[in-house]
Each structure stands twice: as C-alpha cells, then as structure tokens.
C-alpha positions as CSV (number, residue, x, y, z in Angstrom):
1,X,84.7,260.4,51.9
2,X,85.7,259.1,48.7
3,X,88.8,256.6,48.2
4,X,89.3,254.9,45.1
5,X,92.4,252.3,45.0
6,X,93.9,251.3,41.7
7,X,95.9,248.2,40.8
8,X,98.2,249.5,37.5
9,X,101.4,248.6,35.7
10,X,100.7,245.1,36.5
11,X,98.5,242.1,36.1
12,X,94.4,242.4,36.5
13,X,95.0,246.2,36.4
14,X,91.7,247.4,38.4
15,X,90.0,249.7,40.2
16,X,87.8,250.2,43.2
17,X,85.7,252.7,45.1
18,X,85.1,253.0,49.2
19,X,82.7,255.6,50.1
20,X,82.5,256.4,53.8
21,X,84.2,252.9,54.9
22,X,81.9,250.7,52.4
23,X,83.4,249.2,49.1
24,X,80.8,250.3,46.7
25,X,82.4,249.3,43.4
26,X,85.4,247.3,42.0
27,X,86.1,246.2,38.4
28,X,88.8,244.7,36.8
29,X,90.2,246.4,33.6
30,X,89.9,242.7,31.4
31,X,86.1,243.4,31.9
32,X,86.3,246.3,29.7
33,X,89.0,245.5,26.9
34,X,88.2,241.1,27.0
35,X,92.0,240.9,27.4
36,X,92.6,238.3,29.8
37,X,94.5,240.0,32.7
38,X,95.1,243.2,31.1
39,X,97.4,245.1,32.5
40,X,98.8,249.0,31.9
41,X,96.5,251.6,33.3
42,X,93.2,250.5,34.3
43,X,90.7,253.6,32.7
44,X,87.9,252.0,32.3
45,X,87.8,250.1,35.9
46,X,88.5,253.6,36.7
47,X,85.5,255.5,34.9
48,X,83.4,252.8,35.7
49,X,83.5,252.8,39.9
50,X,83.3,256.5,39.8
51,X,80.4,256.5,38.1
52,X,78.9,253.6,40.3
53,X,79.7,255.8,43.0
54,X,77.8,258.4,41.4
55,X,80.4,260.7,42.0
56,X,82.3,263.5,40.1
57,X,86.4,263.9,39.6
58,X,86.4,266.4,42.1
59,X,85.0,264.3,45.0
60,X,87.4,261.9,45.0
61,X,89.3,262.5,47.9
62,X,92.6,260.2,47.1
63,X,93.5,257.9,44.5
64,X,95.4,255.1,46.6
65,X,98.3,252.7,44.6
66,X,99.2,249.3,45.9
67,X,103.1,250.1,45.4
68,X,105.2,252.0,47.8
69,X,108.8,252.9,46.3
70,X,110.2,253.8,49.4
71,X,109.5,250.3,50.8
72,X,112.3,248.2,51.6
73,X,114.6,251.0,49.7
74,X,118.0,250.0,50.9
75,X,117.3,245.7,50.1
76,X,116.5,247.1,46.5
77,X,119.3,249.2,46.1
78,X,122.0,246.8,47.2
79,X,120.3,244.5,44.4
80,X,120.2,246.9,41.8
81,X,123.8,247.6,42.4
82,X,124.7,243.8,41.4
83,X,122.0,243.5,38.6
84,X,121.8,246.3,36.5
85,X,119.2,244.6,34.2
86,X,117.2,245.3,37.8
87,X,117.7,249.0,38.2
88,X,116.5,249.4,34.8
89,X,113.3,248.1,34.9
90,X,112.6,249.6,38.7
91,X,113.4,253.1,36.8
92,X,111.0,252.0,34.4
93,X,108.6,251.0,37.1
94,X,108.6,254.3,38.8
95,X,108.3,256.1,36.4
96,X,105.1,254.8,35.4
97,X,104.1,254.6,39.0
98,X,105.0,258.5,39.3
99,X,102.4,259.3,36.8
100,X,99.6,257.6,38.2
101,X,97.8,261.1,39.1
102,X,98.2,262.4,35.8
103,X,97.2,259.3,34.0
104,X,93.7,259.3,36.7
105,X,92.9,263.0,35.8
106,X,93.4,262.2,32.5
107,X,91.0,259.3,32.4
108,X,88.3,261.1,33.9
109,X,88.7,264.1,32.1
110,X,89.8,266.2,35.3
111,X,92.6,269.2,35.6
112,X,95.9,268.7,35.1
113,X,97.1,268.0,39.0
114,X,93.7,267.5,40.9
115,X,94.0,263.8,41.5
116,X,95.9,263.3,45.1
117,X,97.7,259.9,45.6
118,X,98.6,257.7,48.3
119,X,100.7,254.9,48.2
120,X,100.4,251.7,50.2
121,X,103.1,249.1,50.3
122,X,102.0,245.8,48.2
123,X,101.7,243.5,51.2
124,X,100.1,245.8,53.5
125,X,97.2,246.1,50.3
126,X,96.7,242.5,50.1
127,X,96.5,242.0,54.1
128,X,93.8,244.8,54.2
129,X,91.7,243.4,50.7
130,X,91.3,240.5,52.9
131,X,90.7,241.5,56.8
132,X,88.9,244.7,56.5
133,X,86.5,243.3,54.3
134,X,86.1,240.0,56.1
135,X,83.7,239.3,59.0
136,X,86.5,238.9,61.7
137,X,86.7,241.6,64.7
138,X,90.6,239.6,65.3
139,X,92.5,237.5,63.0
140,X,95.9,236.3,61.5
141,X,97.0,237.4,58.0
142,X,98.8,236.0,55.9
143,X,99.8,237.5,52.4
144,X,101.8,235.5,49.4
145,X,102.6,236.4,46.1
146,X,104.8,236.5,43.1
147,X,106.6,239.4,44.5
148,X,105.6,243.1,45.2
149,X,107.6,246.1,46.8
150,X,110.7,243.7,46.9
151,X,108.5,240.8,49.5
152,X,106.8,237.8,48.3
153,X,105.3,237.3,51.6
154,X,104.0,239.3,54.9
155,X,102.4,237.8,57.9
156,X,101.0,239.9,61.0
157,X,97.7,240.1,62.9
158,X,94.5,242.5,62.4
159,X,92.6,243.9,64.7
160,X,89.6,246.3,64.3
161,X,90.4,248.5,61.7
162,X,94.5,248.1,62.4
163,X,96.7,245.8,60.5
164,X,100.2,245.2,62.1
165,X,102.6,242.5,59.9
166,X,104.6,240.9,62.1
167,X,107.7,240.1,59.1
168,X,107.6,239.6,55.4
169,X,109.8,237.0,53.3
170,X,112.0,239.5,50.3
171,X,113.3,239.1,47.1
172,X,114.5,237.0,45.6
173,X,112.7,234.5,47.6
174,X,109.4,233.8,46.5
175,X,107.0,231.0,45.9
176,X,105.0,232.2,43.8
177,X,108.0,232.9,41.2
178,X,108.4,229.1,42.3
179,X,105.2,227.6,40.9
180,X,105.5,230.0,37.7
181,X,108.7,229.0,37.0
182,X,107.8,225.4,37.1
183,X,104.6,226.0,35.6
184,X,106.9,227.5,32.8
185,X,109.2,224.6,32.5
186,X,106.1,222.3,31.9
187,X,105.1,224.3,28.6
188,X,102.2,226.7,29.9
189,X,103.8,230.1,29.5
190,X,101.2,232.6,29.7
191,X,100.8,235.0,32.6
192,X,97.9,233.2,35.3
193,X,98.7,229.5,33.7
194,X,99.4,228.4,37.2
195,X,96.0,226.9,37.9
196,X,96.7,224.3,35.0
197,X,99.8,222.8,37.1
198,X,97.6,222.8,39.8
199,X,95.0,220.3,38.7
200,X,97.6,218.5,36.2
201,X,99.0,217.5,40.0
202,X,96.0,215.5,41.2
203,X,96.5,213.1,38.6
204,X,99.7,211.9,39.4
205,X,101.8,211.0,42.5
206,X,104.9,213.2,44.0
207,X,107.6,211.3,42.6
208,X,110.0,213.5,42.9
209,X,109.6,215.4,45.7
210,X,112.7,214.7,47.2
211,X,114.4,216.9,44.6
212,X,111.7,219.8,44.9
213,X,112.6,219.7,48.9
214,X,116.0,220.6,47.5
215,X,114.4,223.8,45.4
216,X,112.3,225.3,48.2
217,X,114.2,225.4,51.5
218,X,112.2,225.9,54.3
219,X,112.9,224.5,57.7
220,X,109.3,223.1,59.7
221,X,109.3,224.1,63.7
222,X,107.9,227.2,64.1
223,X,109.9,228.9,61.1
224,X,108.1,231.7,59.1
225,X,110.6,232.5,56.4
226,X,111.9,230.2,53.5
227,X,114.3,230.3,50.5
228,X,114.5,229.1,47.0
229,X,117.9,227.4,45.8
230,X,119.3,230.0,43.2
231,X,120.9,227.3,41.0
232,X,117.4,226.7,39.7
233,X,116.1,229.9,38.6
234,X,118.0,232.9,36.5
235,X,115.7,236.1,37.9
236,X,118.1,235.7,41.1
237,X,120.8,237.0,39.0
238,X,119.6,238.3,36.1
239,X,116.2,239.9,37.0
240,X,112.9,238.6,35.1
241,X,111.6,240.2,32.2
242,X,108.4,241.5,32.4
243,X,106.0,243.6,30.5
244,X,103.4,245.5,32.2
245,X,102.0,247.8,29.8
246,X,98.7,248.2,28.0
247,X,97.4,244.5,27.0
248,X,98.1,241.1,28.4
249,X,101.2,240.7,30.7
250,X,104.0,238.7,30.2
251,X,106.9,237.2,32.0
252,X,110.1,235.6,31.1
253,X,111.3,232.7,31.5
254,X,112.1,232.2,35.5
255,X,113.9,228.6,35.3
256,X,117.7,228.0,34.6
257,X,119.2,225.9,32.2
258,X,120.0,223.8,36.0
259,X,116.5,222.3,36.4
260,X,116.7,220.1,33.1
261,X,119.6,218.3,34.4
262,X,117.4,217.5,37.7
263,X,114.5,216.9,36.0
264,X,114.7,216.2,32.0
265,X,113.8,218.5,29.2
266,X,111.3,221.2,29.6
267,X,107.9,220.6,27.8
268,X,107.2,222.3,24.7
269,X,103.4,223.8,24.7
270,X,102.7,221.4,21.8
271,X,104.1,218.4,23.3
272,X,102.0,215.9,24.8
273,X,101.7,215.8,28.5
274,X,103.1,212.6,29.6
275,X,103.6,210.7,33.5
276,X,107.0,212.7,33.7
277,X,105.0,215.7,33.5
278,X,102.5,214.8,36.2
279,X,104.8,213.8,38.7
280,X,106.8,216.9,37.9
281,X,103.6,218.7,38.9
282,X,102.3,216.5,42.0
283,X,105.6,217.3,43.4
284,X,106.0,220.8,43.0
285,X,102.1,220.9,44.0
286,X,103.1,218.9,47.4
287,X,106.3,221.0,47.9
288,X,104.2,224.3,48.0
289,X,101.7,222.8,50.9
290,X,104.1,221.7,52.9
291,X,105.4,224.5,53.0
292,X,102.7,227.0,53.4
293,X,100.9,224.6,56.0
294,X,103.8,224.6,58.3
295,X,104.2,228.4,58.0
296,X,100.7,228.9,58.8
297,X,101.1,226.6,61.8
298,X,103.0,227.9,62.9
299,X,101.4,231.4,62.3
300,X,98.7,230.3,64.5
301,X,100.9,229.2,67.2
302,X,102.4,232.8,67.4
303,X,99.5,234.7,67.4
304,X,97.4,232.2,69.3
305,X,94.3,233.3,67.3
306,X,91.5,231.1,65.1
307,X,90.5,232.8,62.2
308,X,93.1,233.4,59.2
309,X,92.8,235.9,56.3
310,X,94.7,234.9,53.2
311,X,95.9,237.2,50.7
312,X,97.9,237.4,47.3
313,X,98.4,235.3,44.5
314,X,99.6,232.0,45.6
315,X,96.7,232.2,48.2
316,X,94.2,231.1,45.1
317,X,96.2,227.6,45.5
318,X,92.3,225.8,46.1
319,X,94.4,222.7,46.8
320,X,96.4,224.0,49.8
321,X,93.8,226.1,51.2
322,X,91.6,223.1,51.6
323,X,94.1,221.6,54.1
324,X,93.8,224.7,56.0
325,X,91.6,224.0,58.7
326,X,92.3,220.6,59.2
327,X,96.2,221.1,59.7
328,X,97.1,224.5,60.9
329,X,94.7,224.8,63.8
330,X,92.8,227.7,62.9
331,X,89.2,226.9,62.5
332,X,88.0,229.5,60.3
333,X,89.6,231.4,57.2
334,X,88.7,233.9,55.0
335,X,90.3,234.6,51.8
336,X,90.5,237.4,49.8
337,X,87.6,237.0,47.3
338,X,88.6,239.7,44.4
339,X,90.2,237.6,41.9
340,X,94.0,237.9,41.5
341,X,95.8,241.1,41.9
342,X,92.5,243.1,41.4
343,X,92.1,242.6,45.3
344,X,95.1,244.8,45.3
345,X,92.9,248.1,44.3
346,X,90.6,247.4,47.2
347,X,93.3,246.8,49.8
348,X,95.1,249.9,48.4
349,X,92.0,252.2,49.3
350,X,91.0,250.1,52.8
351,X,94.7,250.6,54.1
C-alpha cells in the first residue's frame, strides 16, 4: 500500500511516501525552489517521493492532508461569527484545502479525479510524525505549535500503532503565536526567525520575567492547559494575516500596540540589538520553559509512563527540550526529527 501525506497551504510545504508501513521518502518543497520555507503546493516534494517510491499515479492508494475542516467546527464558527476578518481567510483556507486532489493529479500528470484524499486533524499529524516513527512500543505525546485546526496544543498517550490525545489547548491560546509575536516585536519578522530570539536569550538574564508571567497564564500543579493575556496581542480580535501561497510565507504582525507600554519600543530590524533587547528575550525564553516543563510534568504524572514524543513547532525550542529529562521525570524523549511543519506530511500519511 501506498500513502503519501502532504503538508500544503502553509509553511515547509512537503511531501512524504509510506509504502506498506515504512516511510520511504520525504522532501521538503524549499529543496526544490531554494525558497526558504516555501509554502503553496508542494509539486516537486510530490514528484519527487513518488518517484523514490518507484511508483506510478495510479498506485497511490490516498493522498493524506494534515488539516481536518471539520475539526473543532463549532469553536471556529462561534469565532468567525465575532471576527469576520476570520471567516474570510478560513473560506480562503478551504478552499485551497478542497483542491488538494485536483492540484496532486495535476502535479503528476494523472486524470482529472484519481487522487483520493484523506484528512487528518493537525495535532493528531504531528503526534503520529513523532510516535510511530520513534522506537517506543508506549509513550507520552505531546504536540505544540503556532496553531493548526483551531489547537495550538494536544497531549495523549501512544501505544502500538494507536494514538489517543488525551485534550488539546485552542485558539486563540497559543505559545507558539507567543514566541513569534515577541520575536516580532524585537525586529526579526520573517516567517521561522524564532531560533534567533532563542539564542539572543542566553546572553542575557530574565529581567523581566515578572511581566512575561503576566502574558502567559498558566497555573503549575498538575494543570495542562494555559492562556495568553489578550491585551498583548491583536490576532485575538482581529485574526493574523497570513499568506500561504506559492513562495515564502508570511505573517502579520501578532503584538498590540499594549506591549510597548510594558516593555519600550519595538526594535526596528536595523536597529542595534541592545541589553533591553536581551532581557526582553531571556525572559520570554524563561517564560516558555516554565511553562512547558510544568505541563510535561505533569504529563508524566498522568500517564505514569517514561518516554515522551514531542511534536510541532515550538517543540524545536533546543533550550527547553534540554531540561526535559532532568525536570519532568521522563527519562527518555524522542522528538520529531523532520524539520518544522514538514513532519506534518509524514504524520498525515502514518495516522
């Protein structure tokens, strides 16, 4: 059998190929068109695992996508009903999304309706890129992200070849919209600019952690879920304008005209990076473990297992993860090793 996953309509659009239960190929899209994170429809990836499968059109059995419009249905309706900004661009999301068979056939040159498609809900994707290709019989997942299918986050256990989430964290909650926004306000706009804030941190102390505490609620003692203050950000109310067509992605700005008044002006990208700055990104660097470790404590203390798989975005935080195993109690994790949201085409055809 022959199940090829695609990421699309988002960033590191990508492809990969499971033949009989084995990943056999996976590309990222960038590979092909050197456009860092390229997003739109991922054609090349595409051509490029079938062929490494040595395969035809016709034997692909299903064409899996890491996006489930039927997930959480009611939470985005009630939103789209107060943000109309929001219900335009999910149109505009499904719409590409309900074209993702023609767009296949037409990429590999095959008939007009002979690519079938599956559709996996976000999370579920990233929790199976992670334990199904990892070398754990029994673990804990955890998945966190910018946000996908309406959730930024979904936690839940896998065993053999089942996944079961036990809850998931929805919008417009989200830490990875969090550290982008942040990273945003500190003059590094481009899509994936994250990693920057992230060693700009270990240069300076958390001075103002205090304040970030106020930004990301999220009560310790065996609490999964968190929140984000809305003052602070303007996609809570407004939505956050993003491009997801053919080239590099791009987002909007995510922070509110609030933060300055907390924390002085925002830094322009040609402005020098100065102790302000540092401290600005120490604290929002020591914000983000907190709270992930405590949630993954307590993770471990609900599912009473040892070995963790990490999935999503936010789970390429190096920093945090190399806390992991000497404050959460698990003693072995396993993260998912596909760069970025290209993990998302191989958890799309494992699910």
């Amino acid at each position: 059998m022959l199940i090829v996953g695609i990421n699309a309509y988002h960033g590191d659009a990508s492809a990969a190929a499971i033949v009989d239960g084995k990943l056999v190929a996976a590309a990222e899209e960038e590979r092909f068109t050197r456009i860092k994170h390229a997003a739109g429809f991922p054609a090349e990836a595409l051509r490029y695992v079938v062929k490494a499968a040595g395969a035809a059109p016709r034997d692909i059995d299903i064409i899996a996508v890491a996006r489930d419009p039927w997930a959480r249905i009611m939470r985005k309706a009630w939103h789209a009903l107060k943000m109309p900004s929001l219900a335009r661009e999910r149109l505009s999301a499904q719409s590409h999304f309900a074209s993702i068979g023609a767009e296949a056939a037409r990429a590999l040159g095959a008939g007009e309706g002979s690519i079938t498609v599956g559709r996996v809900e976000h999370h579920r994707a990233h929790l199976a890129s992670s334990f199904l290709v990892s070398p754990f019989d029994e673990a804990a997942l955890f998945s966190i992200d910018g946000l996908g299918d309406f959730a930024s986050a979904m936690w839940g256990v896998g065993r053999g070849g089942t996944i079961s989430p036990m809850g998931v964290v929805t919008f417009p909650h989200s830490l990875g919209m969090y550290y982008t926004a942040l990273t945003q306000y500190l003059g590094f706009p481009k899509y994936g600019d994250e990693y920057k804030v992230m060693g700009l941190a270990s240069y300076g102390d958390p001075e103002m952690l205090e304040e970030f505490r106020k930004i990301v609620i999220a009560p310790n003692g065996g609490r999964m879920d968190f929140m984000l203050a809305p003052e602070y950000f303007t996609y809570q109310k407004s939505g956050a304008e993003m491009t997801w067509g053919a080239g590099e992605p791009t987002i909007g700005r995510l922070y509110s005209d609030f933060l300055p008044t907390r924390l002085g002006a925002a830094r322009d990208a040609a402005e020098p990076v100065d102790k302000r700055h540092i401290a600005i990104a120490a604290s929002m660097q020591r914000r983000l473990e907190e709270v992930i470790i405590d949630r993954l404590r307590s993770l471990q203390r609900a599912t009473g297992l040892k070995k963790l798989c990490l999935a999503g975005g936010v789970a390429y935080n190096c920093v945090v993860n190399g806390k992991i195993l000497a404050q959460t109690g698990f003693d072995d994790v396993y993260i998912q090793s596909a760069a970025g949201d290209a993990g998302l085409a191989i958890g799309a055809a494992f699910d």
